[in-house]
N, C-alpha and C positions, 0 to 999 in steps of 0.2 A: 400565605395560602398553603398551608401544611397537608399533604397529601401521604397518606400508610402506605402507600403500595409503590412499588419500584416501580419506574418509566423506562420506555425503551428512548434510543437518540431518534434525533428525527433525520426522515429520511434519505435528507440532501447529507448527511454525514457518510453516509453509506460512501458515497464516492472519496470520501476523502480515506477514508479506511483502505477501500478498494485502490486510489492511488498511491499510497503510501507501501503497502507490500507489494504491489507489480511494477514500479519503477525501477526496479534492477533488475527484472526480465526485460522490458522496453529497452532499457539503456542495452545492455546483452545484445538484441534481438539486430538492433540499430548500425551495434558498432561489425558484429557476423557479416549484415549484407554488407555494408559500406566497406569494409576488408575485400569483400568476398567481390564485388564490385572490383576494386581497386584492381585484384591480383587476377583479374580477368581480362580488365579494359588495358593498365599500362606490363602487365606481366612479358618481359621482354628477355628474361635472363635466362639462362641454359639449365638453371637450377627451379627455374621456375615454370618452365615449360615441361622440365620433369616430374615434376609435381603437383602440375596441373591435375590430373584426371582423378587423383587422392584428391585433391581439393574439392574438386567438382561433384566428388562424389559424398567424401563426409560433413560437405555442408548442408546438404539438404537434412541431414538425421541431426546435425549440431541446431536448425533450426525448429525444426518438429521438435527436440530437447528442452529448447527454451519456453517454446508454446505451449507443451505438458507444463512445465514450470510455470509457465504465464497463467493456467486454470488454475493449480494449485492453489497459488497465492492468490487470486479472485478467490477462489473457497474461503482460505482461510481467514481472507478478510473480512468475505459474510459472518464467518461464524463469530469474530471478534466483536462484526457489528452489533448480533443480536446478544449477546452476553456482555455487551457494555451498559448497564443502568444507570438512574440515579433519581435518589429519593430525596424530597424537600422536608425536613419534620419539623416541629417548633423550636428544636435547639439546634439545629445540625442539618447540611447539606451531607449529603451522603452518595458516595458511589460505590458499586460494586461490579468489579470487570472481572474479567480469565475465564483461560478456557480451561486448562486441566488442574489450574489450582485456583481458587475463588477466594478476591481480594477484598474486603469490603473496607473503604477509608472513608472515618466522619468527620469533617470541619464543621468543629463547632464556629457558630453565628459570632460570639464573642470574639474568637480566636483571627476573625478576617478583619484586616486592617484597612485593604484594599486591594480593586480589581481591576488590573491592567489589562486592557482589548488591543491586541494587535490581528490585524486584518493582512495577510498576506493576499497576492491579486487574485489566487486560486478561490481565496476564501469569499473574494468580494463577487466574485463572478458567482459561486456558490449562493452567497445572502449568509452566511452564518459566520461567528466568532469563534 
């Protein structure tokens, strides 16, 4: 079923897009409190009670850092979303992605031998390959 016109992904991909670039803000964001935790709850040391009030104080801006970060990367993962394509034609699967340089790769029908599906549990939760 040969279709001209390039397709956007469907919608449920959007999150995986979306989880794939904000996973290193999260992890960041996780490991801040649970530090920031740690050296509040057991901080018992004379160097660390001198250090407290710095702590207490450039953690709040270390975390509002990461949460600019954490929107960034939500953006930038939309925009990857919608500039991800792919077109079906009589000879050739074809996709074209990027954002500030535009990739267009054809696999030709001939050229595919075979298609391996792996399902990670993200993806099954999801519904999609």
């Amino acid at each position: 079923m040969p279709n001209n016109e390039y397709q956007n992904l469907g919608p449920k991909t959007l999150f995986i897009f979306i989880f794939g670039n904000t996973m290193l803000a999260v992890m960041v964001l996780l490991v801040l409190l649970v530090a920031w935790w740690l050296i509040n709850f057991f901080g018992n040391s004379q160097l660390i009670d001198q250090s407290l009030p710095l702590i207490n104080s450039l953690m709040p801006l270390l975390i509002i850092v990461d949460l600019i970060f954490f929107i960034i990367m939500t953006l930038i993962a939309r925009w990857q979303y919608t500039n991800y394509k792919f077109k079906i034609d009589d000879d050739a699967f074809r996709v074209m992605h990027g954002i500030l340089t535009r990739e267009e790769i054809a696999m030709p029908y001939r050229r595919i031998e075979s298609v391996d599906l792996k399902q990670t549990l993200f993806y099954q939760i999801l519904g999609v390959s």
